[in-house]
PDB file as gemmi writes it, atoms N, CA and C in Angstrom:
CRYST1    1.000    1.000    1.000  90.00  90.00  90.00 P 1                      
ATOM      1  N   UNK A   1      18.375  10.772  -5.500  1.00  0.00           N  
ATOM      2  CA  UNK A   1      17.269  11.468  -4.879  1.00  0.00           C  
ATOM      3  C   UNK A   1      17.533  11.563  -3.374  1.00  0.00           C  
ATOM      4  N   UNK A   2      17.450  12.749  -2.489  1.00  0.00           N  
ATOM      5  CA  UNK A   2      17.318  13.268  -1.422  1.00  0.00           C  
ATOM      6  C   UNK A   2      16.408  13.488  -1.206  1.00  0.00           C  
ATOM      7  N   UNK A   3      16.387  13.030   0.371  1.00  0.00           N  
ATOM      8  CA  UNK A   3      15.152  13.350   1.031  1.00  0.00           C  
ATOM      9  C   UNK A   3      15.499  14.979   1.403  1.00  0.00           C  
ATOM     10  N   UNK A   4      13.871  15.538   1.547  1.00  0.00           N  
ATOM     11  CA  UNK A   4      13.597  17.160   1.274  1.00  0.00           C  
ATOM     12  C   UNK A   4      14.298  17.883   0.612  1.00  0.00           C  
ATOM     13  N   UNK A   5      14.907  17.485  -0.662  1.00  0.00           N  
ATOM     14  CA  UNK A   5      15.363  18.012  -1.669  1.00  0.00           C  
ATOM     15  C   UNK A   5      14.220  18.543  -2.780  1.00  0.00           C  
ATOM     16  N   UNK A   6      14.175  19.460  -3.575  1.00  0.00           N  
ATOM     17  CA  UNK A   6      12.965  19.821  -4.559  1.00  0.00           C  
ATOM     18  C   UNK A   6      14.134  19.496  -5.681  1.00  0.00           C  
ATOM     19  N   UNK A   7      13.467  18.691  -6.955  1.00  0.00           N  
ATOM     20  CA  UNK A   7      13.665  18.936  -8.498  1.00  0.00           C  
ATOM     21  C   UNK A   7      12.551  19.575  -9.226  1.00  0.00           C  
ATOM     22  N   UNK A   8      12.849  20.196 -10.179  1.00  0.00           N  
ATOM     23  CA  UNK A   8      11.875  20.612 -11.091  1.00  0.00           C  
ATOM     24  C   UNK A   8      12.033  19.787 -12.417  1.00  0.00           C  
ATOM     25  N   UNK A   9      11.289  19.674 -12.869  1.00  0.00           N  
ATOM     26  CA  UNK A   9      11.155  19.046 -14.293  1.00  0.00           C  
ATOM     27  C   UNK A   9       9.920  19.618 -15.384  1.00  0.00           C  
ATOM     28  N   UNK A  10      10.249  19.799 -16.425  1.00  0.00           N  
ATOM     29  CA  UNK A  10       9.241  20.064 -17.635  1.00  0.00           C  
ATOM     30  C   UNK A  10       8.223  19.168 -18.536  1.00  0.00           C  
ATOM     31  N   UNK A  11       6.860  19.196 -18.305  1.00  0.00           N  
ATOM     32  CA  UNK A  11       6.125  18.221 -19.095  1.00  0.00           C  
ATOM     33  C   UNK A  11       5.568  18.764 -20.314  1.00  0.00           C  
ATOM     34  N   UNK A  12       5.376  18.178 -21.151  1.00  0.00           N  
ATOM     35  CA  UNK A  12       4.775  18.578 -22.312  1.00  0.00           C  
ATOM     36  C   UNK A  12       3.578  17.779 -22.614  1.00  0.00           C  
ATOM     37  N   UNK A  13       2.447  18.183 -23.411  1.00  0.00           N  
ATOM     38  CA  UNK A  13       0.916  17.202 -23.493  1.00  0.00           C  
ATOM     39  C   UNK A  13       0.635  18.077 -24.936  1.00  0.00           C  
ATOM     40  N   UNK A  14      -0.229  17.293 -25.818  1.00  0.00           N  
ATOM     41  CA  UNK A  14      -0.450  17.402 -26.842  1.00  0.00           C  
ATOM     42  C   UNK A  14      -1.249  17.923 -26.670  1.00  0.00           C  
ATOM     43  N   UNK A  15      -2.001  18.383 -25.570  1.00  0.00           N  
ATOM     44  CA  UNK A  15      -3.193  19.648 -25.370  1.00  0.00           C  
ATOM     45  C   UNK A  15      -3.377  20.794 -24.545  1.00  0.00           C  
ATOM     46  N   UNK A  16      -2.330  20.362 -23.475  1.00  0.00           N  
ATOM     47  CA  UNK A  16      -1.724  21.387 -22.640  1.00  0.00           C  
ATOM     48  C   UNK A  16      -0.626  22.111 -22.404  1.00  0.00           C  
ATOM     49  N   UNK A  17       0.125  21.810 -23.721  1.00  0.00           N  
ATOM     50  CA  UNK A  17       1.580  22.224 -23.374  1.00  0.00           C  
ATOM     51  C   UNK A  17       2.597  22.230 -22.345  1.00  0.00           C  
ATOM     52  N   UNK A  18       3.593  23.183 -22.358  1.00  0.00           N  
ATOM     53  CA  UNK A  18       4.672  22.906 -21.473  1.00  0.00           C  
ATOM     54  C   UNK A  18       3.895  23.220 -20.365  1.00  0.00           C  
ATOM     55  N   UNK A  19       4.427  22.458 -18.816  1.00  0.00           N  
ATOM     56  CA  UNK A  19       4.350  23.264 -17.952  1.00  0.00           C  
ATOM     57  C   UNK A  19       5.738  22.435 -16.902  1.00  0.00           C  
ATOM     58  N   UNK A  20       6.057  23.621 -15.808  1.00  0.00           N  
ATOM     59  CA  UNK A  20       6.853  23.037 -15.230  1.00  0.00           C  
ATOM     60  C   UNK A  20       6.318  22.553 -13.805  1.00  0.00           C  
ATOM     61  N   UNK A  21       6.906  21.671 -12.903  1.00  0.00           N  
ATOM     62  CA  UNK A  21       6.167  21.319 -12.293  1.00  0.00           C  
ATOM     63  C   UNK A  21       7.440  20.643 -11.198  1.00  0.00           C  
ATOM     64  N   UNK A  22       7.433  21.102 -10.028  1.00  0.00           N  
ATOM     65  CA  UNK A  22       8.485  20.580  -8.662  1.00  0.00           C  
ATOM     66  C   UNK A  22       8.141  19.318  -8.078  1.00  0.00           C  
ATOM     67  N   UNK A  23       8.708  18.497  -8.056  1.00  0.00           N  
ATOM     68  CA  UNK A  23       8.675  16.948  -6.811  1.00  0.00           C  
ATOM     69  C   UNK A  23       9.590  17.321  -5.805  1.00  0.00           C  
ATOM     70  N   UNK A  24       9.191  16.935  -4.419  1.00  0.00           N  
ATOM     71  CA  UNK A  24       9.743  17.036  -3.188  1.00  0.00           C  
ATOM     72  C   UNK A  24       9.875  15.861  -3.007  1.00  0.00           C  
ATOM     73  N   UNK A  25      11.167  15.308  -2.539  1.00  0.00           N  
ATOM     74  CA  UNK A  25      11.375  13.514  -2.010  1.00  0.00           C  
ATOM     75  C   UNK A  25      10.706  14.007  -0.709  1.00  0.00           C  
ATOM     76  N   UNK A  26       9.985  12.885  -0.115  1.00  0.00           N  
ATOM     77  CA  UNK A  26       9.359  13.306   0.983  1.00  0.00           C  
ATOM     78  C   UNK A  26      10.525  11.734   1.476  1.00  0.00           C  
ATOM     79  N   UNK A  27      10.278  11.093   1.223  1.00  0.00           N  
ATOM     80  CA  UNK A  27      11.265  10.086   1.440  1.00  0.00           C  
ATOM     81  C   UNK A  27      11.887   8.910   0.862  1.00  0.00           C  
ATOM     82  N   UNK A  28      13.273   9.005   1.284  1.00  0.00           N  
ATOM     83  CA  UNK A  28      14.201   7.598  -0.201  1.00  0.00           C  
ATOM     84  C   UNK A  28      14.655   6.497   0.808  1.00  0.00           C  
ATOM     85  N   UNK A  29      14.604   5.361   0.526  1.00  0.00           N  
ATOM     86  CA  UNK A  29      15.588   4.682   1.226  1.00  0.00           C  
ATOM     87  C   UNK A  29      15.258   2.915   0.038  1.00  0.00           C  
ATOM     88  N   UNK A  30      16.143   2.466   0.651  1.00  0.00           N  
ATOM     89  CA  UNK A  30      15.955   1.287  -0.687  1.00  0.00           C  
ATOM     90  C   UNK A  30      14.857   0.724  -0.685  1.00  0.00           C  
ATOM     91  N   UNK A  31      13.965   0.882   0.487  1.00  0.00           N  
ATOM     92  CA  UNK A  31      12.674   0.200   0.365  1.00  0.00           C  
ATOM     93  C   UNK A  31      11.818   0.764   0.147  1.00  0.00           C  
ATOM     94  N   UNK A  32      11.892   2.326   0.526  1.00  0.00           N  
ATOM     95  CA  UNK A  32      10.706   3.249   0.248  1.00  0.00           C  
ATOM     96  C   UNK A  32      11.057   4.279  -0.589  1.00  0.00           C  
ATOM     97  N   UNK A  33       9.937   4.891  -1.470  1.00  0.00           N  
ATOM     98  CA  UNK A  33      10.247   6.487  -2.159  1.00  0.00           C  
ATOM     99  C   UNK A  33       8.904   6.846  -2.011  1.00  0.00           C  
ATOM    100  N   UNK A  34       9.086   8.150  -1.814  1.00  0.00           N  
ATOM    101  CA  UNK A  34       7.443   8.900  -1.369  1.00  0.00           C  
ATOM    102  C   UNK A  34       7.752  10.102  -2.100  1.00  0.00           C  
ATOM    103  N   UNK A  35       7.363  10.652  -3.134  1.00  0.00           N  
ATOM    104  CA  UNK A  35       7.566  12.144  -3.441  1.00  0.00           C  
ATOM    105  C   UNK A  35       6.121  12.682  -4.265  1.00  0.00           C  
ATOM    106  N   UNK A  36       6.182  14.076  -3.723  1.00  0.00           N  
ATOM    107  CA  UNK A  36       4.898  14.965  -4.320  1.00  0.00           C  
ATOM    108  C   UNK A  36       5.439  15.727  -5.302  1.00  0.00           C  
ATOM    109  N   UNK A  37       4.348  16.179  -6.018  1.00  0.00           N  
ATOM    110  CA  UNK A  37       4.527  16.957  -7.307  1.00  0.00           C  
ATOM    111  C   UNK A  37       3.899  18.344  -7.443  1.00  0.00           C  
ATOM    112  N   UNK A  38       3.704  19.531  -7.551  1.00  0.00           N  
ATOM    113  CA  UNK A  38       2.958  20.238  -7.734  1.00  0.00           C  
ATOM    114  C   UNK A  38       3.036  21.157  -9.311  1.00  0.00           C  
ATOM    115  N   UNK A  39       2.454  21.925 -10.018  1.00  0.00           N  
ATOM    116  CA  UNK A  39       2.754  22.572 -11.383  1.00  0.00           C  
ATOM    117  C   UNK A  39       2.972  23.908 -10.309  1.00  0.00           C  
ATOM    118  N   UNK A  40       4.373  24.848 -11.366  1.00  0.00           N  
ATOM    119  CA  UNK A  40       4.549  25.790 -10.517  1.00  0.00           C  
ATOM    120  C   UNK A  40       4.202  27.087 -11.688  1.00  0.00           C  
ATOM    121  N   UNK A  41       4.146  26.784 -12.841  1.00  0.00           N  
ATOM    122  CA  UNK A  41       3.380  27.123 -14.116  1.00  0.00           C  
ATOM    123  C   UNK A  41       1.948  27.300 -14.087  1.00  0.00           C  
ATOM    124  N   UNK A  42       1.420  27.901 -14.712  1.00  0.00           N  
ATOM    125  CA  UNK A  42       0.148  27.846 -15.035  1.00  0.00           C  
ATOM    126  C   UNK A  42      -0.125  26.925 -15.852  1.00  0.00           C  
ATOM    127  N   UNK A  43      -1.244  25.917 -15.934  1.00  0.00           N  
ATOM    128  CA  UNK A  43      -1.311  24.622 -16.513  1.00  0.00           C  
ATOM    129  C   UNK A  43      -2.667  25.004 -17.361  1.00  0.00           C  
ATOM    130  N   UNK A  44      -2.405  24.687 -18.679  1.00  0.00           N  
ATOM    131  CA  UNK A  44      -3.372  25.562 -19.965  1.00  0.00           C  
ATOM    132  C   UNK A  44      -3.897  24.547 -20.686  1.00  0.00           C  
ATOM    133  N   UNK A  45      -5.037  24.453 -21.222  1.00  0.00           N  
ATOM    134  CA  UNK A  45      -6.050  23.520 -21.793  1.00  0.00           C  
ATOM    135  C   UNK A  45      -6.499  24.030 -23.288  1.00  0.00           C  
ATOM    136  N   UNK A  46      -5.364  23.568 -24.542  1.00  0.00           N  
ATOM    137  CA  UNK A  46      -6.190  24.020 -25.771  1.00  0.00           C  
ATOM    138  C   UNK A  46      -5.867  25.842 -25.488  1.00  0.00           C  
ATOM    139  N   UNK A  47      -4.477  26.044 -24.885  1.00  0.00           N  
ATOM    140  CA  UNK A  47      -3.985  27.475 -24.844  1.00  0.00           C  
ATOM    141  C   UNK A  47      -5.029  28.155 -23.423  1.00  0.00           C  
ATOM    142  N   UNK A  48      -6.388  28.065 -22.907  1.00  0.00           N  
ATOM    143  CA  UNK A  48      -6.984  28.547 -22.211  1.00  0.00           C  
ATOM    144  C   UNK A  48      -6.343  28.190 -20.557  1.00  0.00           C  
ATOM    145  N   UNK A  49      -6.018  29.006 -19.083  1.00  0.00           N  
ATOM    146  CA  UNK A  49      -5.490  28.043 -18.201  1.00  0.00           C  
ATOM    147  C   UNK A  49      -6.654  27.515 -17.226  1.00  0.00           C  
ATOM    148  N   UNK A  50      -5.840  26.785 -16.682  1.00  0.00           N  
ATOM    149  CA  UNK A  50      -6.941  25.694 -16.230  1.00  0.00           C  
ATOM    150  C   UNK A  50      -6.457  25.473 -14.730  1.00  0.00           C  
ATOM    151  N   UNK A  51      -5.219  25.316 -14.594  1.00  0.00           N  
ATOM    152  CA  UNK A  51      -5.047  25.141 -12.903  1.00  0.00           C  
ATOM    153  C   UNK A  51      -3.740  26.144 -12.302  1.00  0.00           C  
ATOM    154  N   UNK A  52      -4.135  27.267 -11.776  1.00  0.00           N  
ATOM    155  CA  UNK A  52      -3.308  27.920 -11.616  1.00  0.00           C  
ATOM    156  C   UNK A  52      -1.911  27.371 -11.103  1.00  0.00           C  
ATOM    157  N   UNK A  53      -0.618  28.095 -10.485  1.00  0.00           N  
ATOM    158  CA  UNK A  53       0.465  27.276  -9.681  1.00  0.00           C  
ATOM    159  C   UNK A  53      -0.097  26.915  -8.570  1.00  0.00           C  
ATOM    160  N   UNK A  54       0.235  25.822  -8.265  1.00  0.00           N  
ATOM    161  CA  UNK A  54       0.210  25.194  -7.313  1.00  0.00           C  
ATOM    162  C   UNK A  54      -1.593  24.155  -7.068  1.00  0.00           C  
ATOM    163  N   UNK A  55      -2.256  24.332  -8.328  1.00  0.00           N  
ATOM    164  CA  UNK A  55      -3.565  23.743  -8.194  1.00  0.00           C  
ATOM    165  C   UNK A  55      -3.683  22.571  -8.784  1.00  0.00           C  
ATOM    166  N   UNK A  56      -2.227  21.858  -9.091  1.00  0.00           N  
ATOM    167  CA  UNK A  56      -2.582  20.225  -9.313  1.00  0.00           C  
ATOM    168  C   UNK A  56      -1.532  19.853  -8.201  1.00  0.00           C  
ATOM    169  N   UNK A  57      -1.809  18.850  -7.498  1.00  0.00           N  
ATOM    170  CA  UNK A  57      -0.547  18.290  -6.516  1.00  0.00           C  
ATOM    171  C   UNK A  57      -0.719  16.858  -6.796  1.00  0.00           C  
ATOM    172  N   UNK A  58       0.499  15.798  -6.639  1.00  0.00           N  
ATOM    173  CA  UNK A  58      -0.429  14.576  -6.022  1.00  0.00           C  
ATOM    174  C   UNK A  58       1.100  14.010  -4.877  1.00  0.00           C  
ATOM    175  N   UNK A  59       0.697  12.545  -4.438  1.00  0.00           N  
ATOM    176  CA  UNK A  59       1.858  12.336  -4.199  1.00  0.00           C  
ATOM    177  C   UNK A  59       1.654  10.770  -4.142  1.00  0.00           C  
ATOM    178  N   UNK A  60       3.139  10.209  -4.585  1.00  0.00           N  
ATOM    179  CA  UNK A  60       3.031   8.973  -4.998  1.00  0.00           C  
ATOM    180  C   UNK A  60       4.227   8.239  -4.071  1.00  0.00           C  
ATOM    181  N   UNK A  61       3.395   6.706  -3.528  1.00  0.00           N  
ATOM    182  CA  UNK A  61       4.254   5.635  -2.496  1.00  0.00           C  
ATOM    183  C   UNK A  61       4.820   4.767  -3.469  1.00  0.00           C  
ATOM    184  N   UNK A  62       5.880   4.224  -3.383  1.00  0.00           N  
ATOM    185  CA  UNK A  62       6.981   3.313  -4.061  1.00  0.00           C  
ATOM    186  C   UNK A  62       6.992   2.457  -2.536  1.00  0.00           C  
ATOM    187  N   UNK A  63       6.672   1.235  -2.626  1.00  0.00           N  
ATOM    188  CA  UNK A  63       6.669   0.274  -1.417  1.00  0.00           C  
ATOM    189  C   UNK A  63       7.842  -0.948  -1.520  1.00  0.00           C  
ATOM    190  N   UNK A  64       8.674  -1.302  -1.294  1.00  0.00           N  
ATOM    191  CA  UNK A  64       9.491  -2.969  -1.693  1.00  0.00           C  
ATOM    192  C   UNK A  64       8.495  -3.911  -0.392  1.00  0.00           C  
ATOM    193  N   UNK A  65       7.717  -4.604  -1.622  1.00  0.00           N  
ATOM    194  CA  UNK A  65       6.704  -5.624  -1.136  1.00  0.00           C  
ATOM    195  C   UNK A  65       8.073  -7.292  -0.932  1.00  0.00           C  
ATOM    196  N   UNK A  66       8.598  -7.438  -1.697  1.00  0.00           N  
ATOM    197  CA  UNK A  66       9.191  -8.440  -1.672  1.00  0.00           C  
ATOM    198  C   UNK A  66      10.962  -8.080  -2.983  1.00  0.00           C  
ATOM    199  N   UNK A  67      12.128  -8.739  -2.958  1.00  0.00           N  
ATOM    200  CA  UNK A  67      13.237  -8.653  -4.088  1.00  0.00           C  
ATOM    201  C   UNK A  67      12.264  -8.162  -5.135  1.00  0.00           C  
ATOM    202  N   UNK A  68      11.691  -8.572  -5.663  1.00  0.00           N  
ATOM    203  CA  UNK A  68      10.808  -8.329  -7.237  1.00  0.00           C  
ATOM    204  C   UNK A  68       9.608  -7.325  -7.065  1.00  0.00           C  
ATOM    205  N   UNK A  69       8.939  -7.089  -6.288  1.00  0.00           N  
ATOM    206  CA  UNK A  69       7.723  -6.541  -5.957  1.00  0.00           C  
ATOM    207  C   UNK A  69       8.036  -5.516  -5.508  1.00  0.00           C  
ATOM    208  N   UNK A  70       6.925  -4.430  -5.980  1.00  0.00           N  
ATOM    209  CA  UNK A  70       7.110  -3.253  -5.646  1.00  0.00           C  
ATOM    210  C   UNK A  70       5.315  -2.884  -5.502  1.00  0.00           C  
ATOM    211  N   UNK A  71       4.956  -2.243  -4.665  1.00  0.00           N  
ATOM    212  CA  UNK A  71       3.827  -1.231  -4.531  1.00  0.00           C  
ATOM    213  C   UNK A  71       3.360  -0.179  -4.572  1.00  0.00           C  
ATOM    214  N   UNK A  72       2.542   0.737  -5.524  1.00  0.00           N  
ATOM    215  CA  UNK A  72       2.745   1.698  -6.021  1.00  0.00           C  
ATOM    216  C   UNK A  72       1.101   2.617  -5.712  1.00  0.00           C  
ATOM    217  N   UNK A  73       1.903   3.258  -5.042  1.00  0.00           N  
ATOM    218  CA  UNK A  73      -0.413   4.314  -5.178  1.00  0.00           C  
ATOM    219  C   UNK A  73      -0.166   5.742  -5.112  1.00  0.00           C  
ATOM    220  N   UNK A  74      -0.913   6.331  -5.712  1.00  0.00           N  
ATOM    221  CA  UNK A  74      -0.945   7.603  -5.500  1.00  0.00           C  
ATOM    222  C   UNK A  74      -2.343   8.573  -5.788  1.00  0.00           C  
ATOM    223  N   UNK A  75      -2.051   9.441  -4.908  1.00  0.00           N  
ATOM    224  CA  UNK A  75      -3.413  10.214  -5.099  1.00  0.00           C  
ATOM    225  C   UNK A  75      -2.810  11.962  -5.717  1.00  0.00           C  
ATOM    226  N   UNK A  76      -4.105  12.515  -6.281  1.00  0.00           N  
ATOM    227  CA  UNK A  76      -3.854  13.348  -7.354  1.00  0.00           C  
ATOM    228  C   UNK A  76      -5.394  14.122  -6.709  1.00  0.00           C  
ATOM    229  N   UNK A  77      -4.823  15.673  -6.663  1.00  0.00           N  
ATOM    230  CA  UNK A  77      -6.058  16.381  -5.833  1.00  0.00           C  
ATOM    231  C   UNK A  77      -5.792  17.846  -6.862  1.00  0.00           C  
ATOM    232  N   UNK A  78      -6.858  18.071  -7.314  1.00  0.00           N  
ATOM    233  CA  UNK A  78      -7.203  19.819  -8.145  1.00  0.00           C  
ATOM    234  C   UNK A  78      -7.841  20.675  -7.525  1.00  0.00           C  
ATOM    235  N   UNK A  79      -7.346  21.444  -7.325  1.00  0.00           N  
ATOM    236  CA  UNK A  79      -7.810  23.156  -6.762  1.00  0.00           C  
ATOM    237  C   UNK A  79      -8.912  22.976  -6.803  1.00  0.00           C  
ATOM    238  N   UNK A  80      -9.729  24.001  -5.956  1.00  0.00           N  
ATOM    239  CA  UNK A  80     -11.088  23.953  -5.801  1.00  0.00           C  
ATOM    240  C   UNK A  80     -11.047  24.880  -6.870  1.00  0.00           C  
ATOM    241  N   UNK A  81     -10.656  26.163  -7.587  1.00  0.00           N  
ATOM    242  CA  UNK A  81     -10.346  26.844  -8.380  1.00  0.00           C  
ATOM    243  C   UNK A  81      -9.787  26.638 -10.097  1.00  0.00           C  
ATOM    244  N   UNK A  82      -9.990  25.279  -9.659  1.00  0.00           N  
ATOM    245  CA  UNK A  82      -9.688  24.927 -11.139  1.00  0.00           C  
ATOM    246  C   UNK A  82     -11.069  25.237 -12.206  1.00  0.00           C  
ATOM    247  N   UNK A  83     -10.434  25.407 -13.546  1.00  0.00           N  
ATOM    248  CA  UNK A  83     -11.423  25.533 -14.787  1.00  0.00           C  
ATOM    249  C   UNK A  83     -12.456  24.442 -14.560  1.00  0.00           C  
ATOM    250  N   UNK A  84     -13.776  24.797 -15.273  1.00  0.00           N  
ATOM    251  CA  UNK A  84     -14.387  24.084 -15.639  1.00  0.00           C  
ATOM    252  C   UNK A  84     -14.270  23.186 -16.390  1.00  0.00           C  
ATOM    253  N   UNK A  85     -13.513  23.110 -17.165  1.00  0.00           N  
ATOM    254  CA  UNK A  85     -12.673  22.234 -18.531  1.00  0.00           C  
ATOM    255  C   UNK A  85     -11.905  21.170 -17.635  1.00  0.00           C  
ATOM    256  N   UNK A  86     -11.654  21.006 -16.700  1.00  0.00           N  
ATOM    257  CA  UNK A  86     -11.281  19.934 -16.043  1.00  0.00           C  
ATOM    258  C   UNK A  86     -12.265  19.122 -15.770  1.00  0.00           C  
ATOM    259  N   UNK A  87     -13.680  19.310 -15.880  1.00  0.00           N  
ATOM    260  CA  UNK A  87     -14.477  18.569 -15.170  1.00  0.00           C  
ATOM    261  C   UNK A  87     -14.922  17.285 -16.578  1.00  0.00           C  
ATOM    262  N   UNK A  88     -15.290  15.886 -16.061  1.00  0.00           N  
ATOM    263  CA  UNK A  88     -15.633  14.831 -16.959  1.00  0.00           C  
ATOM    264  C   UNK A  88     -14.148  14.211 -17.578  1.00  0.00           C  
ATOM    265  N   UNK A  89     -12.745  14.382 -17.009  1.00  0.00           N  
ATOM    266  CA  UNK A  89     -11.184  14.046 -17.885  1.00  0.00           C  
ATOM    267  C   UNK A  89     -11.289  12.807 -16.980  1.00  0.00           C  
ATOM    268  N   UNK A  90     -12.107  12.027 -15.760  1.00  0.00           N  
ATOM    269  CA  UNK A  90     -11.379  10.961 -15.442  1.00  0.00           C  
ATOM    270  C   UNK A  90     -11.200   9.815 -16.086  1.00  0.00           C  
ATOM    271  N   UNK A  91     -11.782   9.743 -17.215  1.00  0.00           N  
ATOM    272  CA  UNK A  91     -10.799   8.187 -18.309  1.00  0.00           C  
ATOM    273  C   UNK A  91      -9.472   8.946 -18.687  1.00  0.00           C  
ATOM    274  N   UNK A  92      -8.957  10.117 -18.735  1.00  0.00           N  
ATOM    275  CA  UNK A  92      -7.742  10.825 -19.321  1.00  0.00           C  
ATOM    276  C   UNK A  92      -6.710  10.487 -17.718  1.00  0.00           C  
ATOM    277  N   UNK A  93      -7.290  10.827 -16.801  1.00  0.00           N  
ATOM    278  CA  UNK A  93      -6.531  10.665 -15.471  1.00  0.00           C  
ATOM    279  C   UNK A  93      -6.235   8.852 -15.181  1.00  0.00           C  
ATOM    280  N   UNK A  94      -7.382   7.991 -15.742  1.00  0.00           N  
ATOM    281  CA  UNK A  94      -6.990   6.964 -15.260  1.00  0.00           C  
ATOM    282  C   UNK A  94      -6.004   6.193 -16.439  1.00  0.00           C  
ATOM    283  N   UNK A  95      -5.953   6.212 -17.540  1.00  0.00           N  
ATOM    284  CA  UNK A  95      -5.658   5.986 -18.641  1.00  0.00           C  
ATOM    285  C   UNK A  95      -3.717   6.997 -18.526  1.00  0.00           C  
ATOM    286  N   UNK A  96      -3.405   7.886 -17.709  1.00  0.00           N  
ATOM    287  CA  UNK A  96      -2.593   8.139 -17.178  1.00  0.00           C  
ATOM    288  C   UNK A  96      -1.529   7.690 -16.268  1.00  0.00           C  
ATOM    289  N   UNK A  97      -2.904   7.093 -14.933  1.00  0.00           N  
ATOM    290  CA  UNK A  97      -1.683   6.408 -14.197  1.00  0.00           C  
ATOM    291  C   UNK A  97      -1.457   4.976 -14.686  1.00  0.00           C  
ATOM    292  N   UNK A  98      -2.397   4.067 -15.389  1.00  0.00           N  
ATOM    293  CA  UNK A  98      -1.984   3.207 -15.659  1.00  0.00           C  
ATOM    294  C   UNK A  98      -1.029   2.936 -16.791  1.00  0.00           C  
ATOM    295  N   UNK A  99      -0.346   3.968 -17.444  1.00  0.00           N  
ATOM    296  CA  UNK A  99       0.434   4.057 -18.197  1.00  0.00           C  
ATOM    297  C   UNK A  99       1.688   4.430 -17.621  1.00  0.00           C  
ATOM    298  N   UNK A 100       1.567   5.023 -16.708  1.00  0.00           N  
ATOM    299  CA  UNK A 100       3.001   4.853 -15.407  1.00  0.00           C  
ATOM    300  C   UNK A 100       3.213   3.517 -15.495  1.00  0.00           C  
ATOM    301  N   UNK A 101       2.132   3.140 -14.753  1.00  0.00           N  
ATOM    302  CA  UNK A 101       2.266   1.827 -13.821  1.00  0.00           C  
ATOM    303  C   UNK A 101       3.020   0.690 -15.208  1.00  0.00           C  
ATOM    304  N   UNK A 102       2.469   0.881 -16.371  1.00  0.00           N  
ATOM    305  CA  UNK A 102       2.948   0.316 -17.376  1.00  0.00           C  
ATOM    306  C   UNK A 102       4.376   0.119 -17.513  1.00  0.00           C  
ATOM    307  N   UNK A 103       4.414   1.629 -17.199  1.00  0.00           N  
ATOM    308  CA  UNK A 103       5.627   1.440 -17.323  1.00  0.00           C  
ATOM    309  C   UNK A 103       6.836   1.361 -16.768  1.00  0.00           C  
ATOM    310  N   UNK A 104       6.534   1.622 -15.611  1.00  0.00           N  
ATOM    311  CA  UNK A 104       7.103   0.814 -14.203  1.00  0.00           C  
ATOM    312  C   UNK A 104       7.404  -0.738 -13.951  1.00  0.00           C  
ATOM    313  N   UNK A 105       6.478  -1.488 -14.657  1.00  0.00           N  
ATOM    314  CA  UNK A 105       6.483  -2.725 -14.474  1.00  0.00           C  
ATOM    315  C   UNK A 105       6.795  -2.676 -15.958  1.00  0.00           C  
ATOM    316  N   UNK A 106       7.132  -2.333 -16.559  1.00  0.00           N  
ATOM    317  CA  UNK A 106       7.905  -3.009 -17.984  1.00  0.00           C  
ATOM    318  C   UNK A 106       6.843  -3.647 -19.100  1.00  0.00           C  
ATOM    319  N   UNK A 107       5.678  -2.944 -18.364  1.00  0.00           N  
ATOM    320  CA  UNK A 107       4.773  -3.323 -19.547  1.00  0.00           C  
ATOM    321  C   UNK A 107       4.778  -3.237 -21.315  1.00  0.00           C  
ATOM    322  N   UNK A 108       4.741  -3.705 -22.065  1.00  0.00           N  
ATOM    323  CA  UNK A 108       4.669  -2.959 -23.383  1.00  0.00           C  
ATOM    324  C   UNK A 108       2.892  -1.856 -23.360  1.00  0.00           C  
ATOM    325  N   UNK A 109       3.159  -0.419 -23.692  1.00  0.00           N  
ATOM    326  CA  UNK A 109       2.344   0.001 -23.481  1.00  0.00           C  
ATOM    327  C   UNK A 109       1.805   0.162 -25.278  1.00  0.00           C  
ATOM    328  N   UNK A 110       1.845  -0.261 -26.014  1.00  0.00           N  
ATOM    329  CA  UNK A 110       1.262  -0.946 -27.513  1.00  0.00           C  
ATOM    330  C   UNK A 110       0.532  -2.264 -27.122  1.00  0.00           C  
ATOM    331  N   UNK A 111       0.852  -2.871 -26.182  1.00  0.00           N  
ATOM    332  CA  UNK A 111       0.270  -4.219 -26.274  1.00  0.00           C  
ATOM    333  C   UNK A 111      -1.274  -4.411 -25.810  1.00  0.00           C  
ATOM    334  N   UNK A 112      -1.332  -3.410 -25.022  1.00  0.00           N  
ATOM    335  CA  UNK A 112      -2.845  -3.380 -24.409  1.00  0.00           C  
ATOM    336  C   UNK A 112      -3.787  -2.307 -24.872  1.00  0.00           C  
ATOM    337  N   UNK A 113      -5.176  -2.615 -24.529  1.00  0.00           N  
ATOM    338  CA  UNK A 113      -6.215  -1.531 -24.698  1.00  0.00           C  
ATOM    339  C   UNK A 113      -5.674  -0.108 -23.721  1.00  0.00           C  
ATOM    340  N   UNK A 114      -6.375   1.056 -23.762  1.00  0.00           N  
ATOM    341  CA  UNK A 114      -6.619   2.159 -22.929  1.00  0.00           C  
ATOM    342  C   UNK A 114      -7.385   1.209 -21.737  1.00  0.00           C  
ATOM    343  N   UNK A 115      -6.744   1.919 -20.265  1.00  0.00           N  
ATOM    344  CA  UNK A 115      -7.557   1.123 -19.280  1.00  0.00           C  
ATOM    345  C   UNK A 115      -9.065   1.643 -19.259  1.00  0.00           C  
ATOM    346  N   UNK A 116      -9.299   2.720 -20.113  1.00  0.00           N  
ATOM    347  CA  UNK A 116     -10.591   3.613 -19.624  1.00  0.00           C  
ATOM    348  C   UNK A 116     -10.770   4.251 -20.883  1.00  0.00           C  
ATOM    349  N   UNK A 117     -12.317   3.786 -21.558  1.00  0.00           N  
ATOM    350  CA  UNK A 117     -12.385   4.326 -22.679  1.00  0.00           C  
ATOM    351  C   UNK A 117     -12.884   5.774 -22.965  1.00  0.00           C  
TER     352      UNK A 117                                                      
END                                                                             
């Protein structure tokens, strides 16, 4: 990973289908990674769309707290233009990142409840 380099990558969701979606390293170095994401696709809900390009972004800090430790946050912002069908998903959003985070830290993600029912 390079800093101000763009990758694209393809996600798939069992309700939204494909969409593609760019990360920018905003910055790499062995202690830090900072990169944003945006959909450059139209992002579709049950086939209907829901956040045009460029109307989901977020961007996420990778911190080296200590050899073993790492610190992780990120924020996630939707178009003012987004569908109505987005509105009431935050157990789907939180139940999301903590399944990163799962799996970042090597969690077994079978072993636990949904963080958000």
């Amino acid at each position: 990973m390079v800093e101000g380099k763009s990758l694209y990558f393809q996600q798939e969701d069992n309700l939204s289908g494909k969409a593609v979606y760019r990360m920018r390293i905003q910055s790499a170095s062995p202690d830090r990674l900072v990169f944003d994401t945006e959909n450059v696709d139209v992002v579709r809900y049950l086939g209907m769309p829901i956040y045009r390009p460029g109307g989901m972004q977020s961007i996420t800090f990778l911190d080296r707290e200590s050899q073993d430790v790492w610190r992780y946050y990120s924020l996630t912002r939707a178009s003012k233009n987004a569908s109505l069908l987005t509105a009431g998903r935050e157990a789907s959003s939180v139940n999301r990142a903590v399944a990163f985070y799962r799996y970042l830290a090597d969690i077994p993600t079978d072993k636990e409840p949904p963080a958000s029912p």
